[in-house]
C-alpha positions in Angstrom: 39.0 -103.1 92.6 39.7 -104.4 96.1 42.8 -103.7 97.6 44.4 -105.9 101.0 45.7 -103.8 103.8 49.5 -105.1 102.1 48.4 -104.5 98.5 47.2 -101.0 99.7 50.7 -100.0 101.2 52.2 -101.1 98.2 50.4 -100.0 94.8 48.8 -96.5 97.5 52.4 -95.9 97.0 52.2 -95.2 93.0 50.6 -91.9 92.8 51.9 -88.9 90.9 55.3 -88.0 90.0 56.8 -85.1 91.0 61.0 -83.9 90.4 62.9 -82.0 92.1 66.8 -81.3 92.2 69.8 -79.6 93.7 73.8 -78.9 93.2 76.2 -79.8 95.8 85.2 -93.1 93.0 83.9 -95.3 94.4 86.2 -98.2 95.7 84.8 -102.0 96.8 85.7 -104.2 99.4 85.2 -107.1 97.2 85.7 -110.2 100.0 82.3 -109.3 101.5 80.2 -110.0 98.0 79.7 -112.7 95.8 78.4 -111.8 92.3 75.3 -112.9 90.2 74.0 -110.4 87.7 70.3 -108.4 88.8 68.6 -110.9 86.4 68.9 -113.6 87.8 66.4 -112.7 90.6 64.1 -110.5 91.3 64.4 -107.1 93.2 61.6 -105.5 95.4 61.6 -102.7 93.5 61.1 -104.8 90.2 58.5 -107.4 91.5 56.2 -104.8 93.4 56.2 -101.5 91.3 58.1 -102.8 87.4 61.6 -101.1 87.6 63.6 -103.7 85.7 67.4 -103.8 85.2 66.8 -102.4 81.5 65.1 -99.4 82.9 68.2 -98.9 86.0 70.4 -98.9 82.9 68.9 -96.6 81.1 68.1 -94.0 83.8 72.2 -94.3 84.8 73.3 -93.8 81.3 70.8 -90.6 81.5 72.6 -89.6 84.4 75.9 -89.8 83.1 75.1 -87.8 79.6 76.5 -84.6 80.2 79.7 -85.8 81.2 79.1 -87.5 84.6 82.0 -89.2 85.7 79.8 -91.7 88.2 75.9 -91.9 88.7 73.5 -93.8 91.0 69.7 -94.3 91.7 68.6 -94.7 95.3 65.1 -96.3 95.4 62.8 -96.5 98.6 59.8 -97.7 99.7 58.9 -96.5 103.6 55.6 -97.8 105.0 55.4 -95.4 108.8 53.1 -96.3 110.9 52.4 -93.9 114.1 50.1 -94.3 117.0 50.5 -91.9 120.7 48.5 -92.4 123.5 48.1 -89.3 126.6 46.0 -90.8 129.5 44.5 -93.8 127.9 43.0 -91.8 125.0 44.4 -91.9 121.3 46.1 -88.4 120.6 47.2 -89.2 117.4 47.3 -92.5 114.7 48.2 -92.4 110.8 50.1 -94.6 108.5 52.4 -93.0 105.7 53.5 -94.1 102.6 57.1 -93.1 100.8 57.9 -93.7 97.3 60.6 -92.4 94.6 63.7 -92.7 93.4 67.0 -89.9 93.9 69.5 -89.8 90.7 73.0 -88.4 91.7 75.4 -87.5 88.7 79.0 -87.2 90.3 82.1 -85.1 88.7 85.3 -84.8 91.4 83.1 -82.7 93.9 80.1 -81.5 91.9 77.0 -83.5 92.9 74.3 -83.4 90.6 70.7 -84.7 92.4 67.7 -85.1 91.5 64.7 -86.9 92.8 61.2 -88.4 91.4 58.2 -89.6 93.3 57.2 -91.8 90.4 59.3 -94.7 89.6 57.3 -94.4 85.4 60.7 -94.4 83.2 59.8 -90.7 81.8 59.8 -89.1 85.1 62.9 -91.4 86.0 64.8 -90.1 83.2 63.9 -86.2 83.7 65.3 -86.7 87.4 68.3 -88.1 85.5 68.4 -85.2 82.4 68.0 -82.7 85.9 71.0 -84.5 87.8 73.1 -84.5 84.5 72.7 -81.1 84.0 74.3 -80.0 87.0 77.5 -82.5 87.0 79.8 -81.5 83.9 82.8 -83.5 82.7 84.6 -83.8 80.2 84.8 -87.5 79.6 81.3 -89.2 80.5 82.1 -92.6 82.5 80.7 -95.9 81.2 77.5 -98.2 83.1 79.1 -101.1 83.8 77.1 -104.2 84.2 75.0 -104.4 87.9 76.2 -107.5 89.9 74.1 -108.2 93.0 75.5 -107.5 96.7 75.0 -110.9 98.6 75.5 -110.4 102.1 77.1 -113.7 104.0 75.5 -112.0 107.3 72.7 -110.1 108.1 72.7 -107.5 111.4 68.7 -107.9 111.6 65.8 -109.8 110.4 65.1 -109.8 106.7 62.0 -111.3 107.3 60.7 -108.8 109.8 57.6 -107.3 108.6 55.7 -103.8 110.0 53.5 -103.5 107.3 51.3 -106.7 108.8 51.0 -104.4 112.2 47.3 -102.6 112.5 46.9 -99.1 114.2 44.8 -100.8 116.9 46.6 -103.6 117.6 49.4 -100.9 118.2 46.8 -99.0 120.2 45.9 -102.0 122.5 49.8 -102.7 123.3 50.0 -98.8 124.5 47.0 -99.1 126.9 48.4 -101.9 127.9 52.0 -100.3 129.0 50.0 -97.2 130.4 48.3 -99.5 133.0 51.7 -101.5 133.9 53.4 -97.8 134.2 50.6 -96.8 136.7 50.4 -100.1 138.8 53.8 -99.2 139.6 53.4 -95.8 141.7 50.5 -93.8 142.9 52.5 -90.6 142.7 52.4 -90.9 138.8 49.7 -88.4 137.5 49.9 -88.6 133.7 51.5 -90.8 131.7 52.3 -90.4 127.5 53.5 -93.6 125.1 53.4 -93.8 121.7 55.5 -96.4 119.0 56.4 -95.3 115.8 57.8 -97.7 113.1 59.2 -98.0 109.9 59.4 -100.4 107.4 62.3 -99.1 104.6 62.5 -100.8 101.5 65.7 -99.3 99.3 67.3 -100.8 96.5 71.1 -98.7 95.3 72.2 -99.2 91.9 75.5 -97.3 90.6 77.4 -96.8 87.0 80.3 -98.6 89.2 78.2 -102.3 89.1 76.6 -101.9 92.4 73.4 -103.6 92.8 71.9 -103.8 96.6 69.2 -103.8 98.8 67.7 -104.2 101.9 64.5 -104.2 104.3 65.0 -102.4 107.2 62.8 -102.6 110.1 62.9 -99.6 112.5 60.8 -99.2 115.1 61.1 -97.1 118.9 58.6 -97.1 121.7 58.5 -93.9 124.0 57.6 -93.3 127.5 56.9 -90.0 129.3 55.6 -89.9 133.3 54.4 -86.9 135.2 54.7 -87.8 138.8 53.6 -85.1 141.9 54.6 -85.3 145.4 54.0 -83.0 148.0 52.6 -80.4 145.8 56.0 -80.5 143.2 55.6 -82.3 139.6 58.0 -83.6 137.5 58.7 -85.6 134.6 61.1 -87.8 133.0 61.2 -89.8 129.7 62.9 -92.9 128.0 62.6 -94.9 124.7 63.4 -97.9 123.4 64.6 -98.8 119.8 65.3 -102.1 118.7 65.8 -103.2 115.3 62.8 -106.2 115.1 59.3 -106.8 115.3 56.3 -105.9 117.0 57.4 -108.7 119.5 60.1 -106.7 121.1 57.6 -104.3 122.1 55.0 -107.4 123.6 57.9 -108.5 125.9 57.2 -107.8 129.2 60.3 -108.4 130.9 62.0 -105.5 128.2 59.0 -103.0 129.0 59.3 -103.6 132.8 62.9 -102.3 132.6 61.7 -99.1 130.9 59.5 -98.6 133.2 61.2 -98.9 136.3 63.9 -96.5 135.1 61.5 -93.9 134.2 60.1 -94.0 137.6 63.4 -94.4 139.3 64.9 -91.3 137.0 61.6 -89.3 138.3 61.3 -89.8 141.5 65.5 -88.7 141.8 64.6 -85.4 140.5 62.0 -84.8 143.7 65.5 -85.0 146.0 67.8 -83.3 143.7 70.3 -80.5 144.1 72.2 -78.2 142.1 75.7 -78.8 142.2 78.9 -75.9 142.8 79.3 -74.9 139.3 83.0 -75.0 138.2 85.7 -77.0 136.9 84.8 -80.3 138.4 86.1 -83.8 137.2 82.8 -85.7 136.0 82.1 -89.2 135.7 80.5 -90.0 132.5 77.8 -93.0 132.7 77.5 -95.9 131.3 75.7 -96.1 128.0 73.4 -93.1 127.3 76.4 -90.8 128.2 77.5 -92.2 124.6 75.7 -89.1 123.4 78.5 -86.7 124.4 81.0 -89.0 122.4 78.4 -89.1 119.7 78.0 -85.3 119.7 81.3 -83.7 120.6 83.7 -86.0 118.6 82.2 -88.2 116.4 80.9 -85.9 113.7 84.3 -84.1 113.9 85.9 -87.8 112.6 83.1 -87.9 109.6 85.3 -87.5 106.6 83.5 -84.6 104.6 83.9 -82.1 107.3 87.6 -83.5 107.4 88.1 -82.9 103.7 86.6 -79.6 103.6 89.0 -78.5 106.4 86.0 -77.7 108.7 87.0 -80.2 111.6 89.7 -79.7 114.1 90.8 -83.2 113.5 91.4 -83.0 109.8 95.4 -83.0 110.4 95.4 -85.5 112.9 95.3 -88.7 111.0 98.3 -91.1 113.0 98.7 -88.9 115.3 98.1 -88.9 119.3 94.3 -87.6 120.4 93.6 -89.4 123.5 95.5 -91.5 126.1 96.5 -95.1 125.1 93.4 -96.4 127.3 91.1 -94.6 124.5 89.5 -96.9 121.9 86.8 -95.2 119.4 84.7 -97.4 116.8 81.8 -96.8 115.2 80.3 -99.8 113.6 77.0 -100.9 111.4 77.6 -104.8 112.5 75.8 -104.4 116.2 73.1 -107.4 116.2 69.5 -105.9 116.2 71.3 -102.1 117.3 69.2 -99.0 116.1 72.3 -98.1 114.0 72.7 -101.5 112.0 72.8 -101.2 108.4 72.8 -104.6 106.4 74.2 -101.7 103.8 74.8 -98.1 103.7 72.9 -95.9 101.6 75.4 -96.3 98.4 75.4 -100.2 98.9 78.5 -100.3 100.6 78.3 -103.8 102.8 78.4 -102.5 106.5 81.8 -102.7 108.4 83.1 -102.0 111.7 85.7 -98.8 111.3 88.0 -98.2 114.3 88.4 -94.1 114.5 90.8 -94.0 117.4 93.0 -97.0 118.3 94.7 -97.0 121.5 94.9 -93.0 121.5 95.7 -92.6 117.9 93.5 -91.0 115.2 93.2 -94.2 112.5 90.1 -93.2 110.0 87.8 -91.0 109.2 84.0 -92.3 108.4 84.1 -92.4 104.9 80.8 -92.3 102.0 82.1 -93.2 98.7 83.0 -89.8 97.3 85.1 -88.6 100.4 86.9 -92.4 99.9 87.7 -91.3 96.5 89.0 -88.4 97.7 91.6 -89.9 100.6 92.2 -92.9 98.1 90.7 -95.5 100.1 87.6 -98.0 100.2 84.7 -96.3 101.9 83.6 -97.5 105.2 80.0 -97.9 104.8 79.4 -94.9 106.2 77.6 -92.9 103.6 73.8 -92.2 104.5 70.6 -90.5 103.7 67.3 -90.1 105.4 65.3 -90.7 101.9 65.2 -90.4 98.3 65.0 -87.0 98.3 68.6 -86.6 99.7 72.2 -87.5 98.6 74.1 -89.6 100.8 77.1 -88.1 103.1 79.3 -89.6 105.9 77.4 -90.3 108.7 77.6 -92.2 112.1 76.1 -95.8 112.8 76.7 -97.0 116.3 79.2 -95.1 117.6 80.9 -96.0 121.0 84.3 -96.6 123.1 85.3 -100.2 123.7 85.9 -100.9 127.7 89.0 -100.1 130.1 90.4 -102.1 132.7 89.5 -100.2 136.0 85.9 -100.9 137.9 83.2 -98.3 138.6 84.7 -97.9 141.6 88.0 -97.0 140.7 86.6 -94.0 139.2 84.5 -92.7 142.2 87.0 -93.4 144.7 89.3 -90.4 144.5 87.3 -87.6 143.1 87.0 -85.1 145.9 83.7 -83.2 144.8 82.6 -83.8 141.1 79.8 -85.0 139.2 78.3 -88.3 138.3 76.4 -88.2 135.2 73.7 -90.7 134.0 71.3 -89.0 131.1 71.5 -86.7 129.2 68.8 -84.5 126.6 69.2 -82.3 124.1 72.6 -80.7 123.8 74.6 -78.4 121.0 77.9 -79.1 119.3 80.0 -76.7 117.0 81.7 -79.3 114.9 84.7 -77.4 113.2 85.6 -76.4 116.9 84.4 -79.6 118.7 83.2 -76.7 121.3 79.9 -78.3 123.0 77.6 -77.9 126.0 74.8 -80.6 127.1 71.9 -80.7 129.5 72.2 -83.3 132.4 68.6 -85.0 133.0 70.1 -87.1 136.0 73.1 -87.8 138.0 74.8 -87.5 141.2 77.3 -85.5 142.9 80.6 -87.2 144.0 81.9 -86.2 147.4 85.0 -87.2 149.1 84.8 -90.5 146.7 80.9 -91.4 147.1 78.4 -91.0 145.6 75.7 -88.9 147.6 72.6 -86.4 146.4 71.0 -87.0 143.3 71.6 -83.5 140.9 69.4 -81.4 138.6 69.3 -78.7 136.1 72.9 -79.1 135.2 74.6 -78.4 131.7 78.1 -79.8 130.6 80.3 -77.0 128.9 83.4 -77.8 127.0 85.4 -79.1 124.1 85.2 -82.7 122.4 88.8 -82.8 121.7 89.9 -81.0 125.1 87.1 -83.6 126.7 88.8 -86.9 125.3 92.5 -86.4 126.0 91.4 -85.5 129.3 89.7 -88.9 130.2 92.0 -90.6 132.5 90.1 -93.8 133.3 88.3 -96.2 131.8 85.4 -98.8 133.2 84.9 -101.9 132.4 80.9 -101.8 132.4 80.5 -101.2 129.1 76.8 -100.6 128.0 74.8 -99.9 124.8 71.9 -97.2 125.0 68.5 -99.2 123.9 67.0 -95.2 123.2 65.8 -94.0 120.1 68.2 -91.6 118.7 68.4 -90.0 115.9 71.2 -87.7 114.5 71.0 -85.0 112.8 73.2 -83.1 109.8 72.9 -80.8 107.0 68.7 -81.0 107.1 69.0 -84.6 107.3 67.8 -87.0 110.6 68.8 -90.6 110.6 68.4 -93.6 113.2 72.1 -93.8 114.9 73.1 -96.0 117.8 75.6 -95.1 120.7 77.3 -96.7 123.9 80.7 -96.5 126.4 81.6 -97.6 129.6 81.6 -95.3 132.1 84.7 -93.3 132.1 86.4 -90.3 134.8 87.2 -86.8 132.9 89.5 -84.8 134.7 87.5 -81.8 134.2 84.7 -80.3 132.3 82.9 -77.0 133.2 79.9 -77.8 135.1 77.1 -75.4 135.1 75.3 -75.1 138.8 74.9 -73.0 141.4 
């Protein structure tokens, strides 16, 4: 039989099953949806591999037989497509193909999972018997009839499509960013892209009536430069990650810009200086410094380590954390934003949750089971990286809405501090909010200007301490375009971050 390159990513996908499982309330927000039952149309999952509504029922009733008090199947399809390029020559190009289906069986806090990696309704209905078998109750809950989750707005393209993308018509846009990088400076020795994208089918059906999905189109373009001058080397690297099609990548105008600062953050580090290290006021920058907030205080507000008792925040709900200038959100409804869900991961419609309001702790980021829990709806928060995981709270695009003072305003009186502008890898001890980050590029402040750029600098200090210590606030808000991705209990998902830039008192800077 002859296959097209579309039918190939879809049917390649049905190859043998395979289970595995492990031991670890739901509320709607019903003016979001409008109800039709699954019949009435088709899903993805039913038109291109046979999983009919009849079979979802069954498998959930499965789920629930040894008492399960709640169940839900989690289908995906993810079609990954990968191609690098080092110095003009391919270094590495494959497509991938993910298929199956997870089961969870839920009892208070016992999680039952299970997962399959053949949608055939035997090996659906052994990942259910494994699921059940770890979730006991006393009273089984019932399967109530599957309504469909119709969106009235979208966050991204539904009719984006990756899978119509060839490996060498990736490879030809690469070369051709490699030679617009290099026309740019003849100090640049080597230079590295590559794009990786990924189109995720999922469709999330629940004992509770939920019946959702989505086509999510994920994609990110990196960009590493060596650049030597004088006899010294160094590098620097950016990424973009836009939720869209190959198009964003083919616009010249969006590469240009990631070029230039890649060349710009380079060619800083040639004339950079270790600052004083000490207890120095630091200027936080616009957009990628959302990382730090990310890091150092928004996994202390997810609701699970909150209702475990792990976070420092978990008694703080109403109560003062931050100066009234101090607004927190995070948020799935950023147009096109790599943290944009249509839906979360339990088929909770996406929502914009604010976590601190004016200085006061408001909400948590809740998944369904920790909304149970607090007695409230979930926030569309809840999250998984496939099948072969159970959802938890998780950040979307987390950031801190804009002050009233300028740039400026924030330079102006700080004697001698920092000015920070990237950041890279960094560590974060949630329960304590305790933290310390690596400074890629910035500047030191002195006598209120901004003078030599800096290098080889790390932030130490605490996310709580860190935000009621901010003191101003910009008005420059900015989104980072990079492709992040967060990671949590084994897990990595696509996230999104931003702030404006905003003056900490002090923080512990680590120099000379």
């Amino acid at each position: 039989m002859t296959w097209t390159r579309r039918e190939f990513m879809v049917n390649g996908a049905l190859t043998a099953g395979a289970v595995s499982f492990a031991g670890c309330a739901s509320a709607k927000k019903e003016n979001t949806v409008t109800a039709a039952q699954p019949s009435a149309r088709i899903s993805y999952f039913e038109a291109n591999f046979g999983v009919t509504p009849e079979m979802i029922h069954k498998v959930l009733a499965r789920s629930l037989a040894h008492g399960g008090k709640w169940g839900e199947l989690f289908f995906e399809h993810s079609r990954i497509g990968v191609v690098s390029l080092k110095d003009s020559i391919v270094s590495e190009a494959y497509t991938n193909i993910s298929l199956g289906m997870g089961v969870r069986a839920v009892v208070d806090d016992q999680i039952g999972f299970a997962f399959t990696e053949s949608l055939m309704l035997p090996d659906m209905l052994q990942a259910a018997d494994a699921a059940a078998a770890i979730a006991h109750g006393a009273d089984a809950g019932a399967v109530k009839p599957q309504h469909w989750l119709d969106l009235k707005k979208h966050w991204y393209d539904q009719s984006v499509n990756w899978d119509n993308v060839e490996i060498a018509r990736a490879a030809d846009l690469l070369r051709h960013i490699e030679a617009m990088t290099r026309a740019k400076s003849t100090e640049i020795t080597k230079v590295q892209v590559g794009i990786r994208w990924t189109q995720r089918s999922i469709l999330v059906t629940a004992s509770d009536g939920t019946y959702a999905e989505d086509s999510q189109p994920y994609a990110a373009l990196s960009l590493t430069v060596v650049m030597e001058r004088g006899g010294e080397i160094q590098s620097n690297w950016d990424s973009l990650a836009i939720l869209g099609g190959f198009e964003t990548y083919t616009d010249d105008a969006r590469i240009n810009k990631l070029i230039d600062n890649v060349i710009k953050n380079t060619e800083l580090l040639f004339d950079a200086v270790k600052p004083k290290g000490g207890e120095w006021p630091v200027v936080l920058g616009a957009g990628s410094s959302g990382i730090l907030l990310h890091e150092a205080i928004g996994h202390g507000l997810e609701a699970d380590f909150n209702r475990k008792k792990i976070s420092i925040y978990a008694d703080k709900l109403n109560k003062k954390v931050a100066e009234a200038n101090v607004t927190v959100v995070d948020s799935g409804e950023n147009m096109n934003s790599r943290g944009a869900l249509n839906v979360d991961d339990e088929g909770t419609p996406s929502q914009k949750t604010v976590l601190i309001e004016n200085g006061v702790l408001r909400s948590y980021m809740h998944d369904k089971i920790s909304a149970n829990h607090y007695g409230i709806a979930p926030t569309g928060s809840g999250r998984r990286e496939s099948y072969k995981h159970y959802p938890n709270p998780r950040m979307r695009t987390t950031y801190m809405e804009n002050g009233d003072a300028s740039f400026d305003d924030l330079i102006k009186d700080v004697k001698y501090g920092v000015y920070c502008t990237r950041f890279l890898n960094g560590q974060v001890y949630i329960g304590a909010g305790d933290y310390t980050f690596y400074v890629k590029n910035g500047f030191l402040i002195e006598d209120g200007k901004i003078t030599a750029p800096i290098k080889d600098v790390n932030l130490i200090g605490n996310g709580p301490d860190t935000l009621s210590k901010i003191t101003r606030i910009a008005n420059d808000f900015a989104y980072s375009e990079g492709g992040w991705t967060c990671g949590k209990d084994g897990q990595s998902i696509p996230v999104s971050l931003g702030m404006p830039s905003v003056l900490v008192s002090s923080i512990s800077v680590g120099g000379n």
